[in-house]
N, C-alpha and C positions, 0 to 999 in steps of 0.2 A: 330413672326413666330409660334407662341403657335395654334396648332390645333388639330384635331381629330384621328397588324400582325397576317402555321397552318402545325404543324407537327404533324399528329395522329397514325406515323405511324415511328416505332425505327426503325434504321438502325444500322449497325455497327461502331467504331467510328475510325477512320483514325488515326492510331498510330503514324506516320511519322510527323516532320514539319519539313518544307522548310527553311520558311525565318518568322520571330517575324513580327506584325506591332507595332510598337513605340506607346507608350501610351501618351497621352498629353489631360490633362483637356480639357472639351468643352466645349464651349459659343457659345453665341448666332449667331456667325459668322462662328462656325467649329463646325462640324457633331460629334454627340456624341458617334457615330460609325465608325468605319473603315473599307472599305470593298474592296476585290478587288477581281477578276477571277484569279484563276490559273487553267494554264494547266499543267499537269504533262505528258511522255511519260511514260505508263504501259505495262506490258505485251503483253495486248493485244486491244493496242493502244494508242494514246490519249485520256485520260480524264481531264474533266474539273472540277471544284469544285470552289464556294464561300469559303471565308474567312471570318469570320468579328472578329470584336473587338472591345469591350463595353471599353471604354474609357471615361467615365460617373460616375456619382457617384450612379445612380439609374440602377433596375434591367430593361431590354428590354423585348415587350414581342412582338414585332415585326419589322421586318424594310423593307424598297422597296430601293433598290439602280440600277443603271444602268450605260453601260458600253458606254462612248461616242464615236462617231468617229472621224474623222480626224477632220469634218467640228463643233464637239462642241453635235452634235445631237444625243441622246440616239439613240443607236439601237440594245442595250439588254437590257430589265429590268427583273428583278428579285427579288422577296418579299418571307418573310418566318414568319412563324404564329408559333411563341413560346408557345404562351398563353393555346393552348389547348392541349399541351402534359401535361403526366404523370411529375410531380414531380420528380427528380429537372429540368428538361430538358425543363422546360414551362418557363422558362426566359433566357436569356441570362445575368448574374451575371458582376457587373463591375469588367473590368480588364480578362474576361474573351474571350477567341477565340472559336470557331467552322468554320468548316468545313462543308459548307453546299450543295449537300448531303455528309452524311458523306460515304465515300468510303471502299470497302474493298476490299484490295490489299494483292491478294495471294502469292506474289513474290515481295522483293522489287523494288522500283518505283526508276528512276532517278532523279536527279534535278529537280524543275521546269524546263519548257518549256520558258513559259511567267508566266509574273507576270503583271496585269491588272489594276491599282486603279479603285475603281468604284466612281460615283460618290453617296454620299447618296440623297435621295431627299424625303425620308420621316421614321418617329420613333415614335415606339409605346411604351412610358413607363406602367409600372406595375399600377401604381399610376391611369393610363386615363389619362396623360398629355401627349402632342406630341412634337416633333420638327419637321422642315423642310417644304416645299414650300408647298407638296406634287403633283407637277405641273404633275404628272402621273394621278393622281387621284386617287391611288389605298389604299386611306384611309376607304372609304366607302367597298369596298372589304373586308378589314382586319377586319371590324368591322364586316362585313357580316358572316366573315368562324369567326368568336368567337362566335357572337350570337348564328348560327346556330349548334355549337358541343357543347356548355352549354344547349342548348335544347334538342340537342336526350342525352345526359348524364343527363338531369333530366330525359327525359322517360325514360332512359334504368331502370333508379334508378328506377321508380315509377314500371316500371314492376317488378325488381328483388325484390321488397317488397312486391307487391299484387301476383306475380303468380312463384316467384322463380329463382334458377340460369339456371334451364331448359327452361323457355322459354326464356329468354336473350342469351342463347347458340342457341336457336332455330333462333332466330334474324339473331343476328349475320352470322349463317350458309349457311342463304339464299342469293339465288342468291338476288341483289340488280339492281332495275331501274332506271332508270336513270329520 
């Protein structure tokens, strides 16, 4: 099942936890991640957030998990790209959780709502080694949003050495198209 995940952007980190997921070695038969949806009732509303946890001996720097329905058949998925944040936040560490998005709750939250397992169905370790079917197909994806932020981070680089922190602020500043 050996085969081939993008946050560029910090959020705040969700102080609260609900409920632990159980740590337990992976093989080749059980996901080296654990993930599941929760709802939480907030403020001002329901909100939702992933969970995971590296349960793995290797760091994650991506993973696609989705939420089945009654009949077996995905009909949420959801992927998150480690790999191209800032340090330390560009892997997911074994043993370690996030909250993905990470939420930021003005007022304490209630209990979970729901609590969701997801199913994994595809893992992007640090190394370039993978797990899972990836029967989404969202491996090609994950490679796609890494590629593509290790390129404009060599441009930004190549500009802030030939022309300065001024025109990478200038970049940066402008409206962007699509």
């Amino acid at each position: 099942m050996q085969g081939h995940m993008l946050r560029l952007f910090a959020t705040a980190v969700l102080p609260l936890s609900f409920t632990a997921l159980s740590a337990q070695p992976a093989s080749p038969d059980q996901p080296p991640i654990q993930v599941e949806l929760v709802t939480i009732q907030a403020p001002q509303g329901p909100e939702q957030f992933w969970r995971a946890k590296n349960v793995s001996h290797k760091d994650v720097s991506a993973w696609v998990a989705c939420v089945p329905n009654e009949t077996g058949r995905c009909n949420l998925t959801h992927g998150v790209v480690y790999a191209t944040g800032p340090s330390p936040s560009n892997r997911l560490r074994p043993g370690e959780t996030r909250e993905e998005p990470r939420l930021r709750l003005t007022e304490a939250a209630e209990p979970p709502k729901t609590v969701v397992p997801a199913t994994v169905d595809y893992v992007l370790f640090s190394d370039g080694s993978a797990w899972g079917p990836d029967a989404r197909r969202q491996s090609l994806w994950i490679r796609g949003v890494i590629h593509g932020a290790r390129g404009t981070i060599a441009r930004l680089k190549r500009i802030l050495d030939t022309q300065g922190a001024d025109a990478v602020i200038q970049i940066l500043k402008a409206p962007q198209e699509p």
